[in-house]
N, C-alpha and C positions, 0 to 999 in steps of 0.2 A: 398439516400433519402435526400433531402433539408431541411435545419431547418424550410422554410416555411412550406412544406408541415407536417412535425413531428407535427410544433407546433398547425395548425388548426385540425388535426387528435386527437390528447390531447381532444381539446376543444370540439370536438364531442363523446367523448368516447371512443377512438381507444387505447389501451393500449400498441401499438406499440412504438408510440415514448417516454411512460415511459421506454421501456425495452431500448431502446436508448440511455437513456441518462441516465439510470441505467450500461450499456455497457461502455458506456464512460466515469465514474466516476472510473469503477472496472481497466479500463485498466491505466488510471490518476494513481490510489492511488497502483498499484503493485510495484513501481519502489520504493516508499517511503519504501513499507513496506519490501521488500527485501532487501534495504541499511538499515534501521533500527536494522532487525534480524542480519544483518552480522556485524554491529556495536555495538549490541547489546554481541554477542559471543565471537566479540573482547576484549571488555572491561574485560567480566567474566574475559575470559582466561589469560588476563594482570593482573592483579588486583589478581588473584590465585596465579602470581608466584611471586608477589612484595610480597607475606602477608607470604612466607614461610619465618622461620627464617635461621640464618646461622647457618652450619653447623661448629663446633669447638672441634680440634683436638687435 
């Protein structure tokens, strides 16, 4: 589908090109938020083993 045709389909009531550009937002924002969680996991998981103390024999 053309952005032309999405965007006068909108303007007539067609809720087609919201789901479009609802589609196109969802597949945008997945890449952020799956480096996010895995940077997110890293940090924990770092920051867990800096904060243990030393072990003294």
């Amino acid at each position: 589908m053309c952005s032309l045709n999405a965007e006068n389909s909108t303007q007539h009531g067609n809720t087609q090109g919201k789901g479009l550009n609802n589609g196109i937002l969802f597949l945008l924002s997945m890449p952020f938020l799956v480096g996010g969680s895995v940077a997110i996991l890293w940090y924990k998981k770092y920051r867990q083993q800096e904060a243990k103390p030393p072990v003294l024999k």
